[in-house]
C-alpha angles and dihedrals in degrees: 000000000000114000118249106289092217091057087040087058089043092061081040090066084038097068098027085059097029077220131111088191091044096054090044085052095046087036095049088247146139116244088239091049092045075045094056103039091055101052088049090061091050088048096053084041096052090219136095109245095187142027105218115217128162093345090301119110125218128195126244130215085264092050089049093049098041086046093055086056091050114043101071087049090064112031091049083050084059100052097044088051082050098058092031084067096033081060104058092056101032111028100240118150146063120313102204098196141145137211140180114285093251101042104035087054097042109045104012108069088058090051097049081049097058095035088062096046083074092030114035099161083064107088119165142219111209129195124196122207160103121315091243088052097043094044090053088047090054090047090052099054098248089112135064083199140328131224102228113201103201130176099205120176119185091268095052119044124177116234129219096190103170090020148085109232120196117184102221104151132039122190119181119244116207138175104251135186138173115267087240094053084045093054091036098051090036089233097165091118101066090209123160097233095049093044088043087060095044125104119267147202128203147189096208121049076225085070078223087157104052096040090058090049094057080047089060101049111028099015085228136099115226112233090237144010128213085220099177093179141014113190126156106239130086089215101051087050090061094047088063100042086050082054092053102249093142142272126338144189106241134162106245098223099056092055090035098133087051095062095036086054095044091247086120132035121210115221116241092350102184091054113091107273118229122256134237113202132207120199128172112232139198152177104286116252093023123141117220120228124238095258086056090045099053090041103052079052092051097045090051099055082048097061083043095047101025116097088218113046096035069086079082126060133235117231116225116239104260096014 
């Protein structure tokens, strides 16, 4: 069996003061409980740890050694203690935290920036990936938190069994084609019959996208999609869409300059859109630390002051 680790800490404070009186003083101790403690440690570990000579102890081969073993255990404890308080006044530490591929590429890196030019002991680890991935990741432990992106319709809703979930971002998703595709296939109608029998790309080889997209609009599935290419990458989907390919599922604000400038048309653009929201999720009863804590705030006045990310919308607590 160990020895017990508080005797372990008192021989620690033995050998560090060469003084039984100086560690009962440091320990809150008496000199006869340090004494007997000691002794009971030498006893457990079947070896002497000190000559005692004149009042003045001095440390045996088994003390040396048994120092040596010790004393990384406890100076590194104390400096972890140390950095464990400091950071829960002053944010210091890792944030262990995933994001969709898009956003988190796109906005994250200059919020993380700007976050650690008032916070430069914070530093971040950050996974992309898909929502089923990142979720797992949260659930296992890997990650402090996740940002989700989800498409739910009211036929398909996401669930964060295990987790906590917050909204806290919303992006519109709109059906988009080339201006060339649009002229060349006569789609000025808009109609569900004449989008239904167009050309598609999509990012699952489920079409779930799409298909919620049809949900949204029509509150119907078409039997069956012309899907010409499936690829896993929202960029990629919006190459081939700017090739004329066909129609894609793409988030507005990040092709936002392609629709201003007419490279991209957006499919039945005065109807509402459908949202994609992004909540950060967690493991459920989890306290954030303070770091979390001060970055979700801070990522949050980025997406209301940012030129850029005011593209997205917040989404108001209890909404």
């Amino acid at each position: 069996m160990l020895p017990d680790l508080n005797r372990l800490h008192l021989f620690y404070q033995v050998f560090q003061q060469a003084s039984v009186t100086a560690a009962a003083t440091s320990l809150c101790l008496t000199p006869s409980a340090v004494s007997q403690q000691l002794k009971r440690l030498e006893a457990e570990l079947r070896a002497p740890l000190f000559v005692r000579l004149h009042r003045k102890l001095t440390p045996t081969p088994a003390g040396r050694e048994l120092f040596s073993v010790v004393q990384p255990l406890f100076t590194d404890l104390r400096r972890g203690l140390d950095r464990f308080e400091e950071g829960r006044s002053e944010p210091a530490g890792l944030i262990r935290f995933g994001a969709p591929v898009e956003f988190g590429s796109t906005y994250l890196p200059h919020v993380i920036a700007t976050f650690r030019a008032d916070h430069a002991r914070v530093t971040f680890d950050l996974e992309l990936g898909r929502p089923a991935a990142l979720l797992a990741m949260v659930e296992r432990g890997e990650l402090d938190f996740a940002f989700i992106d989800t498409f739910p319709t009211r036929e398909q809703q996401v669930s964060f069994a295990g987790c906590s979930a917050r909204a806290v971002l919303e992006e519109e998703v709109v059906l988009a084609c080339s201006r060339h595709y649009k002229e060349q296939r006569a789609l000025d109608d808009g109609a569900y019959a004449t989008l239904a029998a167009q050309h598609f790309i999509a990012q699952q080889r489920d079409a779930h996208a799409l298909n919620n997209w049809f949900l949204h609009h029509f509150q119907r599935l078409p039997p069956g999609l012309d899907i010409i290419l499936t690829v896993s990458s929202h960029q990629a989907v919006v190459s081939a869409v700017k090739h004329h390919l066909g129609l894609g599922i793409v988030v507005s604000h990040l092709v936002w300059e392609d629709i201003a400038a007419g490279r991209l048309v957006v499919m039945r653009p005065q109807a509402a859109q459908a949202k994609n929201r992004i909540s950060m999720v967690q493991l459920a009863g989890k306290v954030p630390s303070l770091r979390e804590r001060l970055f979700l705030d801070h990522l949050l006045r980025q997406a209301a002051n940012s030129k850029t990310l005011r593209r997205l919308n917040l989404v108001v607590e209890g909404r």
